[in-house]
N, C-alpha and C positions, 0 to 999 in steps of 0.2 A: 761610404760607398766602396773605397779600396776593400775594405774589411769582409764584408759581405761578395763581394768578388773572390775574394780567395777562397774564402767559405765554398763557395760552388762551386770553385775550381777544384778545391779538395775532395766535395764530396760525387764531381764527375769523374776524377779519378778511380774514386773509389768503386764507382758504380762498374767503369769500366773493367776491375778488377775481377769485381765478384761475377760479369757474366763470361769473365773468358777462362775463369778456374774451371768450371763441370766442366766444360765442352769434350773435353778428350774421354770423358768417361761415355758418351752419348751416342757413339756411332761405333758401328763397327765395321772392319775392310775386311773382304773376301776376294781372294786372286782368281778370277774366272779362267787364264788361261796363261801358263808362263812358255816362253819362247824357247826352243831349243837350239838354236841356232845353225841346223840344218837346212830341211827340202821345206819348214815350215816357219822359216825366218827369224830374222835377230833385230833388234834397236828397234822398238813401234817410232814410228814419224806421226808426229801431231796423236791427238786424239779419237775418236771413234763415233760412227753414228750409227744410228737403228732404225729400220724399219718396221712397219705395223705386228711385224709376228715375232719383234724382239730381239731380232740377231742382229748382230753389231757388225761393222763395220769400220778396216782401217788399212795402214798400209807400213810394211816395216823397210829401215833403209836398207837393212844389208839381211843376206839368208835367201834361201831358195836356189842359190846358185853363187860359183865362185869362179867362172871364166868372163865374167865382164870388167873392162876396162873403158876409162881407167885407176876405176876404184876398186875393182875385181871382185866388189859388192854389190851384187846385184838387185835385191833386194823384190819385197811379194805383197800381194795387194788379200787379205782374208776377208772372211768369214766364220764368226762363232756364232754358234748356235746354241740357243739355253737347251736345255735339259727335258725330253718329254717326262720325267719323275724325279720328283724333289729328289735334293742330295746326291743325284747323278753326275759329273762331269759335261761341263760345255763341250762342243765338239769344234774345231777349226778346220773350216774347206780351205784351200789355197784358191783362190779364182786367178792368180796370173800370178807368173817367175819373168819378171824379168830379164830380156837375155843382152839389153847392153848395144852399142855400137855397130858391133859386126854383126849384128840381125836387124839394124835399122829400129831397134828398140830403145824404150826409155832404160833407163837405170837410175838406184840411189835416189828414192824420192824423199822430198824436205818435207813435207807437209802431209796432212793426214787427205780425206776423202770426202766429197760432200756427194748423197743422193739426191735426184728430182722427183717429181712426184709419182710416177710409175716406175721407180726402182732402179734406174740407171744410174751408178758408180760411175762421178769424174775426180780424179783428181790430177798431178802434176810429177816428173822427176827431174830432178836436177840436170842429169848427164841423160848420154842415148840421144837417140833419134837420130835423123840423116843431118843435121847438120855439121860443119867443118869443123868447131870449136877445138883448139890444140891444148892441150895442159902439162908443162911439164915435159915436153915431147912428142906426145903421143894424143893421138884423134879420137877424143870421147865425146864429141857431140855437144851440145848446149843447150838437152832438155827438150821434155814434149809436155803437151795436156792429152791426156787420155781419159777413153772413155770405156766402162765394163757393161754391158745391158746382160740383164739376168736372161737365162734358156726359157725357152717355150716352154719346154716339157719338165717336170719335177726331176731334178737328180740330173738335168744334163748338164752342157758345160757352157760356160758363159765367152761371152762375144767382147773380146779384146779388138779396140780399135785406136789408132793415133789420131789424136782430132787436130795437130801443127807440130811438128817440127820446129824449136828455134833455130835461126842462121846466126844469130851472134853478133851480129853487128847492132844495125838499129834497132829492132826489132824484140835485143833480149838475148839474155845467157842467163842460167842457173836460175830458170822459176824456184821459187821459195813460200813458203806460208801455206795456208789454202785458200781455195778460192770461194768465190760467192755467186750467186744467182740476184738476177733481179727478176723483174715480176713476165717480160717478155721473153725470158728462155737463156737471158746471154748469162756468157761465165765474166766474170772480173779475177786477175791476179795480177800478181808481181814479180820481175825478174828482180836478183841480188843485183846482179852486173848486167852490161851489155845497153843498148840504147846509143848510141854514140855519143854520148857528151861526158867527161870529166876527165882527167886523165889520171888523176890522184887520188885512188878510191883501191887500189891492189897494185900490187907487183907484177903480179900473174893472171890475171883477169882485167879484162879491158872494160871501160867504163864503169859508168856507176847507176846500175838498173833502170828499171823502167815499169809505170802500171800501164798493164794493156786490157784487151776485151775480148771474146772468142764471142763471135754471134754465129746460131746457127743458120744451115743453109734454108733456104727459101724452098726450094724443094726435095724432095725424100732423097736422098741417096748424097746430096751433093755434099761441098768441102764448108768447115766452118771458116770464118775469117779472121783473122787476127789484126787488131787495130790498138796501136799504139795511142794510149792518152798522155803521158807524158812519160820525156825522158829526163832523168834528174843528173845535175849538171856537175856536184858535187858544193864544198862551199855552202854559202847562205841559203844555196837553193832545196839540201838535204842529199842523201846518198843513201844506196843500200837499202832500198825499200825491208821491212819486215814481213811483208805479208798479211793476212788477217784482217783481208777490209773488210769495210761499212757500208752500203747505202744507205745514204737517207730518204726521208719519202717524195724529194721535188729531184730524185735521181745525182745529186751528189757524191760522190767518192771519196771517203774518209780514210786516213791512213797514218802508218807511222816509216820513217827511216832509223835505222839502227847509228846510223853514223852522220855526217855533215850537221849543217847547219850555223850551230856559237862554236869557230875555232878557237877559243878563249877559254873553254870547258874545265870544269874542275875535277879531270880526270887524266891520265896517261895519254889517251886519245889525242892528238895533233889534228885527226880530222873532222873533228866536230862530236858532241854528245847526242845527236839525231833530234828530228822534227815529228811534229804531227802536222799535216797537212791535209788539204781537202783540193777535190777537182772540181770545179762545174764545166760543163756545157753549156756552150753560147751557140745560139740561132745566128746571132749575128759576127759572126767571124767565122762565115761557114763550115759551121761543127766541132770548131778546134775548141781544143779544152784550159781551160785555166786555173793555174798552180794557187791557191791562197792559204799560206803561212799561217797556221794555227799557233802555234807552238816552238821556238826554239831553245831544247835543254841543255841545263846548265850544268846537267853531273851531281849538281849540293843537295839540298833542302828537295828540288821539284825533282830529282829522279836525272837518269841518264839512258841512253843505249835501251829508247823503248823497243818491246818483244813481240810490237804484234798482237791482234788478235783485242779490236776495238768493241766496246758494245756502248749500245745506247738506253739512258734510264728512259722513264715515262715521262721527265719533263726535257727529252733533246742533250741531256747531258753526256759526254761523251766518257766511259773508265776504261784505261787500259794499266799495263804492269812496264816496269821497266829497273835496272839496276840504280846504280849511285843509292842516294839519300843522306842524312843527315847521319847517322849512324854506323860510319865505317864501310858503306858505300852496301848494307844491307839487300838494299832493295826497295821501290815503295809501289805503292797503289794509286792511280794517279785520278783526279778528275779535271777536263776539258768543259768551259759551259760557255755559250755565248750571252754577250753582252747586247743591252740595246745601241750600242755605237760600231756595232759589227767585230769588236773585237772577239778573241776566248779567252777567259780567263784559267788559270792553271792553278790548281789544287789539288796541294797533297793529302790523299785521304788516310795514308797510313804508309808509317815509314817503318821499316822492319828493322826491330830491335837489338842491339851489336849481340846480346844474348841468346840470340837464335830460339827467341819462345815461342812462337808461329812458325819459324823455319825463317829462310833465308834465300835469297838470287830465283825470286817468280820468275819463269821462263815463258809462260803464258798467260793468257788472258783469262778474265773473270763471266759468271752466271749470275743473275739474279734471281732470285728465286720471287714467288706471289708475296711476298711482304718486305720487300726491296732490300734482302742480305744478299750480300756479295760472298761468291765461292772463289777458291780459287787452288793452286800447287802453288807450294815452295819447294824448288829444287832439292835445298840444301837446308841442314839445319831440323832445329827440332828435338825431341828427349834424345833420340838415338843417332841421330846428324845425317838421315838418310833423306829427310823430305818431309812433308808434314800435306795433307789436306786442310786448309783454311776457312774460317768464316769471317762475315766483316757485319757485325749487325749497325744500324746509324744511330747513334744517342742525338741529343739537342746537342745545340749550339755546332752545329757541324763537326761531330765527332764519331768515333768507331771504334765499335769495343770487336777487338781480335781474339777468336777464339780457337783453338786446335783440335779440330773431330779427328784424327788421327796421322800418329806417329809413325812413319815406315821405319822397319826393320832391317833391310836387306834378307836376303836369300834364310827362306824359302819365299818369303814375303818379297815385294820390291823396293825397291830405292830410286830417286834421283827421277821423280815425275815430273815431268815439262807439258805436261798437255792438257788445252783446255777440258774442263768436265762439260758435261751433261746428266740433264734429268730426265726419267724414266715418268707417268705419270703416278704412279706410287712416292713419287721424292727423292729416288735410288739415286745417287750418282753414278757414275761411269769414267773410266780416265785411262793412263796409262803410265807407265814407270819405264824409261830408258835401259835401266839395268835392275840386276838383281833378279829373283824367281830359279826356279829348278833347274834353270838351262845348264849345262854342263861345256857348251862346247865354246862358251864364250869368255873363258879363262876367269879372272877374279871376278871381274865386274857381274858376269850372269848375261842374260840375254835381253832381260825384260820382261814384261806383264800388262795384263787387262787384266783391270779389278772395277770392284764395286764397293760403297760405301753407303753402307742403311745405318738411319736412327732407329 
């Protein structure tokens, strides 16, 4: 029996081998649009979405402006437009700059943009807006949700609106990730900081974040609402939300923290290797919502310091991305599944290799495509050590053969992708690259890019 065990073992290995050798010959990346680090923005934040006629959308953190404080990056919300004839140039419209604090503006947004279904751009910034938030000395606010609705007429300009203001205290400092819709119109995100509960979560920033809810107004013109579901305490309880929630379908709230949780961690970190957690709503404790512990990481084998940006397979299973691993602290792919005794159980689906052959430190979350592979970025690492695009096909026995459709280059190409992909109904991906591309004004590193990736 031992005998015949290894035997398989040997030749799942092997299997896993041979389908992750093609893969890099199989696709190819094209840069739709590299940044220049001007009136047309620098460092894309999160990834991109599309609408029915193709054009992408997204949102960069710094560019479009340099009198905002107090990061003095202001940062711009686009629009690329594909090409009316093959091998033409994408176009980039600006739809919003930024102007920061002293305009009662957002600034320096963490995360990328979600559309509703008649077209309207929300997404979040860090800094700006009218609240007091102090950093460092100086009064930059604690971050808005905004909202873009596209012009009546073809070619006009689009309707910039603040839909809250954080104040900083309970309420939230420094939104992060992006946000998500449920089926009756509300937004769901996450502040880093702010909430009132932890005290050991920054130096410089107070508390340790908070998910909240923006519901919109009941009648046309009025204000959204903002409702805090939980504030995270630091500790056992998690810190530092990531962003990138979940719903499930009985309205649950799925998520990850970057930091708290096992102070025990097998990492530098003193304050925990972070949580995966879930909220529900109870009727019966009029409305309030309650914290239940999925997840707390350990740094080793399961992963550390997850990234945010959770998705759910067809059987409830929960994959996201996070550092640590077995491997020199690589990286891994995680899976969440629950148990008939209510717990979840934690599975590593693939730990990134100290050789950097997939790449290395996934900064975001994964896609499944119709035959249940997993996409995904590796920041770092790779043939050329810029980043790689990922696949994760599922063999037996609970395995994953890792395969590389593509090696970034750096400049003129990009480097250093953190954002989740998307598919086009052709198969296309879509993504983005941090740095690198044609930009000139953005010293080594480059500006960044939106690219696409076809088999």
């Amino acid at each position: 029996m031992k005998a015949s065990h290894a035997v398989k073992q040997t030749l799942l290995a092997l299997l896993v081998c041979i389908l992750a050798l093609p893969a890099s010959a199989e696709w190819k990346e094209k840069v739709l649009y590299s940044f220049q680090g001007g009136t047309d923005g620098a460092y894309p934040s999160g990834g991109v979405v599309s609408d029915k006629q193709g054009n992408l959308y997204g949102a960069t953190q710094q560019g479009g402006g340099t009198n905002c404080s107090p990061m003095a990056a202001c940062g711009t919300v686009y629009q690329l437009v594909p090409p009316a004839k093959k091998g033409d140039p994408w176009t980039e419209n600006v739809l919003h700059v930024f102007q920061g604090k002293q305009h009662n503006d957002g600034e320096f947004p963490s995360g990328g943009v979600i559309a509703d279904a008649v077209g309207n751009i929300y997404g979040t910034s860090s800094y700006g807006g009218t609240g007091d938030c102090v950093l460092l000395g100086i009064q930059g606010g604690c971050g808005t949700v905004f909202e873009l609705s596209p012009p009546q007429t073809k070619g006009g300009k689009w309707t910039y609106t603040i839909l809250y203001s954080f104040k900083g205290g309970k309420d939230g400092y420094l939104p992060f990730g992006d946000l998500v819709f449920d089926s009756a119109g509300n937004l769901y995100g996450a502040t880093y900081f702010g909430g009132g509960k932890g005290t050991t979560c920054n130096p410089y920033y107070q508390y340790c974040g908070t998910v909240f809810r923006m519901s919109p107004p009941k009648i046309k013109g009025g204000a959204w609402t903002e409702k805090v579901l939980h504030r995270f305490a630091g500790g056992a309880d998690g810190a530092n939300p990531s962003g990138g929630l979940v719903l499930g379908n009985t309205g649950v709230v799925y998520g990850t923290t970057s930091t708290g949780g096992n102070s025990g961690c097998k990492t530098t970190y003193s304050v925990g290797c972070g949580t995966a957690f879930a909220l529900k709503h109870s009727k019966k404790t009029r409305g309030a919502w309650t914290e239940m512990m999925l997840h707390r990481f350990t740094g080793g084998d399961d992963g550390g310091s997850p990234n945010g940006g959770l998705i759910f397979d067809a059987k409830g299973a929960l994959y996201g991305t996070g550092g640590g691993g077995a491997h020199q602290a690589q990286g891994v792919v995680f899976r969440l599944m629950s148990t008939s005794g209510g717990r979840w159980d934690d599975t590593t689906v693939y730990d990134f290799p100290s050789n950097e052959v997939c790449g290395a430190s996934p900064l975001a979350g994964v896609v499944f495509d119709a035959e249940g592979s997993l996409y995904g970025t590796a920041s770092e690492g790779g043939a050329v050590g810029g980043g790689t695009i990922y696949r994760l096909r599922p063999l037996e026995e609970n395995s994953w053969a890792c395969g590389v459709l593509y090696n970034f280059n750096g400049a003129p190409d990009g480097s250093f992708p953190a954002s989740v992909l998307i598919f086009d109904a052709a198969g296309n991906l879509y993504g983005t690259t941090r740095y690198s591309g044609s930009g000139q004004a953005c010293g080594n590193y480059g500006c960044g890019t939106v690219f696409t990736g076809k088999p």
